[in-house]
C-alpha positions in Angstrom: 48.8 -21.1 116.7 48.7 -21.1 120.7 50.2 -17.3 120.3 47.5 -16.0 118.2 44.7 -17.4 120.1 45.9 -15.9 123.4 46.7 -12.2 121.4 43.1 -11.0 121.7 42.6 -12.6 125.4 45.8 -10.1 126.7 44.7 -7.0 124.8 41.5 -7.4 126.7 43.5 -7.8 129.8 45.9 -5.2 129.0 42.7 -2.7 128.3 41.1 -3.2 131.2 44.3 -2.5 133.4 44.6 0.8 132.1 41.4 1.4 132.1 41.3 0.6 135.9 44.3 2.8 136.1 43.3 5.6 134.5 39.9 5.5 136.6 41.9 5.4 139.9 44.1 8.0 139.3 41.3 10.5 138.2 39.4 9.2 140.9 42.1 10.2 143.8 43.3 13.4 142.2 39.2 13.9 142.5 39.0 12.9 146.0 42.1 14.9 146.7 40.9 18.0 145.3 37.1 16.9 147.1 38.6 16.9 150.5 40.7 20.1 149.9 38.2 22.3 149.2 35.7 21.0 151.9 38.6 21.8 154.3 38.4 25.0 152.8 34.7 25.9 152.7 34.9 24.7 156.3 37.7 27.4 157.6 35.3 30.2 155.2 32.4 29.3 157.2 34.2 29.1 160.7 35.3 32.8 159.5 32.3 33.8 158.9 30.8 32.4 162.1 33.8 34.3 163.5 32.4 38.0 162.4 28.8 36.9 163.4 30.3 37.4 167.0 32.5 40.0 166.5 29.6 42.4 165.7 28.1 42.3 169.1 31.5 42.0 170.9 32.7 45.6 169.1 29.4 46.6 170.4 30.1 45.5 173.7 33.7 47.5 173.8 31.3 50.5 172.9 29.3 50.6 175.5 32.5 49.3 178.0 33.9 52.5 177.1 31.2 54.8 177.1 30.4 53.3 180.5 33.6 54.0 182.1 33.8 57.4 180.7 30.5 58.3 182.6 31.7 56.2 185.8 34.8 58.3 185.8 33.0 61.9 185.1 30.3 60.6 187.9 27.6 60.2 186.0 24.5 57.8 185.7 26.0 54.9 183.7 23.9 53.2 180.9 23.4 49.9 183.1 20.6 48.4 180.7 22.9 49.5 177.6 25.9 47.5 178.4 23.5 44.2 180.1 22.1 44.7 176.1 25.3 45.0 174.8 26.2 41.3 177.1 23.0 39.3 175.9 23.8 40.1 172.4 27.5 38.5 173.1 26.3 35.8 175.1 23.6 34.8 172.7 26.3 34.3 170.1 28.8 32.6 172.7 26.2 29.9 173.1 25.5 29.3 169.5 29.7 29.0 168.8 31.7 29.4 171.9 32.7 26.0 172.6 33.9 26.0 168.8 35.6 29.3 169.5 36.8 27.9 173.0 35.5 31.2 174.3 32.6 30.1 177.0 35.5 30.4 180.2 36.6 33.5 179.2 33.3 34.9 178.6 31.6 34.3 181.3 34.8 35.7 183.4 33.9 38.9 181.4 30.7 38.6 182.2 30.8 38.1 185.9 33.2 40.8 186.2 31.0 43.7 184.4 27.8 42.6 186.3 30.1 43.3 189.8 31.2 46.5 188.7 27.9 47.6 187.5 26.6 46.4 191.1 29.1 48.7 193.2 29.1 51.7 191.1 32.4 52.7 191.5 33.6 56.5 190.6 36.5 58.4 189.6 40.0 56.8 189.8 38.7 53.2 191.5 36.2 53.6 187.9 39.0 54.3 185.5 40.9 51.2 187.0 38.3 48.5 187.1 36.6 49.6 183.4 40.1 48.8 182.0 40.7 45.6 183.9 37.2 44.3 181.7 37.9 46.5 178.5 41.1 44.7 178.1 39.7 41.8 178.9 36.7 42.3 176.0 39.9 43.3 173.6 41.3 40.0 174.2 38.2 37.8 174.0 38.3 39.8 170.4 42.2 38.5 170.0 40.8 35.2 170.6 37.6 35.0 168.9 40.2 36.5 165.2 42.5 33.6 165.9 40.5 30.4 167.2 38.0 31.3 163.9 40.8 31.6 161.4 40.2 35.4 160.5 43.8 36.0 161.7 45.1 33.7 159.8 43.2 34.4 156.3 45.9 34.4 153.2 44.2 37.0 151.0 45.0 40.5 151.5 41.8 41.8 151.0 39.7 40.1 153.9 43.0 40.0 156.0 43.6 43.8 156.4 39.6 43.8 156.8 40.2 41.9 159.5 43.2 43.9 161.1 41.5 47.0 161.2 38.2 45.6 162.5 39.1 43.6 165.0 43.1 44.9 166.3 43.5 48.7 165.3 40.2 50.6 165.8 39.3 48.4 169.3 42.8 49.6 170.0 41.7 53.0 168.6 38.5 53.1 170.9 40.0 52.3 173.9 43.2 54.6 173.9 40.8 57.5 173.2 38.5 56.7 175.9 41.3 56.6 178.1 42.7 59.8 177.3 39.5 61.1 177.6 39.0 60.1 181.0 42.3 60.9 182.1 41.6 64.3 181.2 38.5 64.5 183.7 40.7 63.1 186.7 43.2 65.4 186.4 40.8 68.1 187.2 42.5 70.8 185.8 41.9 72.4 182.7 45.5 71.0 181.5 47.0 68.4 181.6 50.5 68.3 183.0 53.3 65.2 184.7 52.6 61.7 184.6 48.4 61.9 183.1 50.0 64.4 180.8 52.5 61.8 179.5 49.7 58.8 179.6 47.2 60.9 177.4 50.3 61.8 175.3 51.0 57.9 174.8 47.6 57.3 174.3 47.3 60.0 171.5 50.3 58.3 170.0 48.6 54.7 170.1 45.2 56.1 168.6 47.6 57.8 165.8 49.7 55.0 165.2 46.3 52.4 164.7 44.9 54.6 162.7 47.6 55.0 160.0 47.8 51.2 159.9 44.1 51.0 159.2 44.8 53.8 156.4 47.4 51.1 154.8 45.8 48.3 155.4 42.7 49.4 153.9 44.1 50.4 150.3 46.0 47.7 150.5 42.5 45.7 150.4 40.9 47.9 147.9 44.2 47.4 145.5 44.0 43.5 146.2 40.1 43.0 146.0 38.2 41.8 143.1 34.5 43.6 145.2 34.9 46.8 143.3 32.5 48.8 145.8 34.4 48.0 148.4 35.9 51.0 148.1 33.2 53.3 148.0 31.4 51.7 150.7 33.9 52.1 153.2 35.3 55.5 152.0 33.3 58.1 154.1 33.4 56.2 157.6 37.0 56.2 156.9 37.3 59.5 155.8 35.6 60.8 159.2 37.6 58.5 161.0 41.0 60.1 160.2 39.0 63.7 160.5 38.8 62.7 163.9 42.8 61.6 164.4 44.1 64.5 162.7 42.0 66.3 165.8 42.9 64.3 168.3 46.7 63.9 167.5 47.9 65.9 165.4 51.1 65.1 163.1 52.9 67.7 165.7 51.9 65.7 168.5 55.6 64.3 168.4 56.9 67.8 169.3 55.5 68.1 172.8 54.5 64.7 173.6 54.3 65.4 177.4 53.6 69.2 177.0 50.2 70.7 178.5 47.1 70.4 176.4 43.8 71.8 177.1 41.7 69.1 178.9 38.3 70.1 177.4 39.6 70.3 173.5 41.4 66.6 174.2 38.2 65.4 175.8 36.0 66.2 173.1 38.7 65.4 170.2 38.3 61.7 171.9 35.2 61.2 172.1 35.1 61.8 168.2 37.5 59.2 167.5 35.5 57.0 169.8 32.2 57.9 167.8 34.2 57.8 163.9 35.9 54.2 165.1 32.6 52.3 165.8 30.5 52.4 162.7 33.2 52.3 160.7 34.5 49.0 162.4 30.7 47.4 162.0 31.1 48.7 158.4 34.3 46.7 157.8 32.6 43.5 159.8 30.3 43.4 157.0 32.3 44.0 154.3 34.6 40.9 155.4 31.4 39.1 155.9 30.9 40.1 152.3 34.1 38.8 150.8 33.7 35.6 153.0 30.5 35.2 151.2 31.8 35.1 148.3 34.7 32.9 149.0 32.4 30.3 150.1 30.1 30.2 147.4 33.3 29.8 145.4 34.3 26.9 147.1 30.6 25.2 146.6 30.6 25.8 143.2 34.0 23.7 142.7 32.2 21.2 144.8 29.7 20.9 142.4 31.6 20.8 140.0 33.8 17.7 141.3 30.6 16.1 141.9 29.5 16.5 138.1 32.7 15.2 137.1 32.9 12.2 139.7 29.2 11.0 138.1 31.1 11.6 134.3 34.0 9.8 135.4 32.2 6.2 137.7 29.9 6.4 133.6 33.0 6.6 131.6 34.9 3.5 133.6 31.4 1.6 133.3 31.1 2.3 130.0 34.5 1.3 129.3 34.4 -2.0 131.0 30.8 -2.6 129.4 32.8 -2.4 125.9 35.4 -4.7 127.1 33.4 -7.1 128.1 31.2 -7.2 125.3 33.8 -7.3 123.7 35.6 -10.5 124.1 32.3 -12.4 124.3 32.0 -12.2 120.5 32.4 -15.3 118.6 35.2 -16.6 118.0 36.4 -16.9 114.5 38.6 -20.5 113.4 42.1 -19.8 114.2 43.1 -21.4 111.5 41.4 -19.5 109.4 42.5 -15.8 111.4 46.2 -17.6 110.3 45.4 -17.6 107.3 43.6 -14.3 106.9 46.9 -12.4 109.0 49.6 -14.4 107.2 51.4 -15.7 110.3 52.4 -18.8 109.1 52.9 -21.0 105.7 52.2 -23.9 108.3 49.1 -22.8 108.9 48.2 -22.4 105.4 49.2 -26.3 105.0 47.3 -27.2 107.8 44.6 -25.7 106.0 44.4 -27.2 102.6 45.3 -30.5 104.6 42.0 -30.5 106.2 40.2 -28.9 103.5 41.4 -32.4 101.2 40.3 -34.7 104.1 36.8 -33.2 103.7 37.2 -33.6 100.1 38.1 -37.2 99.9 35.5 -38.0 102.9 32.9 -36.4 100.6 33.9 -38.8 97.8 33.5 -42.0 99.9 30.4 -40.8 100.5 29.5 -40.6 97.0 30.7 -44.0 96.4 29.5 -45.8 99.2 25.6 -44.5 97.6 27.2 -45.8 93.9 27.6 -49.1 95.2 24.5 -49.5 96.9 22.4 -49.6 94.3 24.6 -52.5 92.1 24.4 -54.3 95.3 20.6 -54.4 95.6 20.9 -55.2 91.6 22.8 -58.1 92.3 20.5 -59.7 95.3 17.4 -59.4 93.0 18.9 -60.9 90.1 20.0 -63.9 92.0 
């Protein structure tokens, strides 16, 4: 009898264990997947924070280059352009530099320009202290790819986006300005010993970045799921290599420190220099694009985890609720449950054993009011 009253009690128990269990799990797998994708949506938006100052910092190797071309040549350098070019960088170093860990390093670059745009230097001393701060700008962009997770992005799509933007056409840019230059020092309307064989090396480099941005680009537009990537990108590139073919030639290789004319060169350069800009602010924004995307993505499943969080704390109260209510109904005689399951002929006896000591009890009853009656009979008679 002792078993079946405790059955219901354990099932109850038993219930609400699994029920807890069941809750937990979902609810860690939940907070799991929660914390995963803020993670995520957090390195998206550091990415994206990432191109924000890349934009102006391409800019700035722009007019870098530009400036050092005219500094070399002799000509009036476009101070106010390049301080422009600065305050555009610096506005964005503030907002996200420390994050970056770019502030030293910036205002190193900084500081450096601003001296060389004080002294005015010309010719060779130009050409020399130019490149000391272009390569410096080129690896503040280094830095700016990796500390912001662009270098790092999985996806082919946005990664080669992010190659040619920010590592081949820079690279591109600066060789060609450089061999531009190099043609005006040597003075001579060919080249010829060791600024023939830097131009030729730098002809080379410009060449080599700009086949990589070939690949990597329809590698992106085979990976992508943005369908007008494509288009959008396909005439800035299409001028770009226009230029390359121009400027080095695929027989190049066959007279790599031969003479070339200096004036052809120079103007071949400054056409890869004037292809390779807009079409690296083009690619910023279409990796912003993706990004955008991405992100949205990632909010969306957050959403979604929040729905079902809300579903899933309402299920387990619901659950419990059910439980509880339950095992507060009233209990039915456990005799009689015995009886009604078939557990036991002892039960059955108990039973009809009870059931005949309410019957004969009901009997005395019945006899005790007979006998009243002759009893008050009797007294009256007497």
């Amino acid at each position: 009898m002792s078993r079946s009253r405790n059955r219901h009690p354990s099932r109850v128990v038993a219930l609400v264990v699994c029920g807890v269990i069941i809750v937990g799990a979902f609810g860690a797998v939940l907070r799991q997947t929660w914390q995963g994708t803020s993670v995520d949506r957090e390195v998206v938006a550091s990415a994206r924070s990432g191109v924000t100052y890349l934009h102006p910092l391409t800019g700035l190797i722009g007019e870098l280059v530009e400036a050092q071309s005219a500094a070399v040549r002799g000509t009036q350098v476009d101070a106010a352009g390049v301080r422009t070019a600065l305050a555009a960088v610096e506005t964005q170093d503030r907002e996200s530099g420390r994050a970056f860990g770019s502030e030293a390093r910036f205002a190193e670059l900084k500081n450096r320009v601003e001296v060389i745009l004080a002294q005015g230097p010309r010719g060779r001393e130009a050409f020399d202290a130019y490149s000391d701060v272009v390569a410096l700008t080129v690896v503040l962009i280094r830095q700016i790819g990796d500390n912001s997770s662009l270098s790092r992005d999985p996806d082919l799509d946005s990664y080669y986006l992010m190659d040619a933007a920010t590592i081949r056409l820079p690279d591109a840019m600066v060789l060609a300005g450089k061999a531009s230059d190099l043609v005006v020092l040597a003075g001579d309307k060919e080249l010829s010993g060791e600024d023939a064989i830097k131009a030729a090396v730098a002809r080379h480099g410009v060449a080599d970045a700009a086949e990589e941005v070939s690949k990597g680009l329809n590698k992106t537009v085979d990976a992508t799921a943005r369908t007008q990537l494509g288009a959008n990108i396909a005439q800035r590139l299409d001028a770009f290599r226009a230029a390359v073919d121009a400027f080095a030639p695929p027989t190049m290789l066959e007279d790599l420190a031969g003479t070339v004319n200096a004036a052809d060169l120079a103007a071949a350069a400054r056409q890869v220099f004037a292809t390779a800009l807009p079409l690296s602010h083009r690619l910023l924004g279409e990796l912003d694009a993706l990004l955008s995307v991405r992100q949205e993505g990632f909010a969306n499943d957050l959403r979604y985890a929040s729905v079902a969080a809300v579903a899933s704390a309402v299920a387990g109260i619901l659950l419990l609720w059910l439980l509880a209510t339950g095992r507060s109904r009233p209990r039915r005689d456990p005799a009689l449950d015995a009886v009604l399951s078939g557990d036991s002929d002892d039960a059955m006896l108990g039973t009809l054993t009870d059931a005949r000591t309410l019957l004969d009890g009901e009997e005395l009853v019945h006899v005790g009011r007979a006998v009243r009656p002759r009893t008050r009979e009797r007294d009256g008679a007497q």
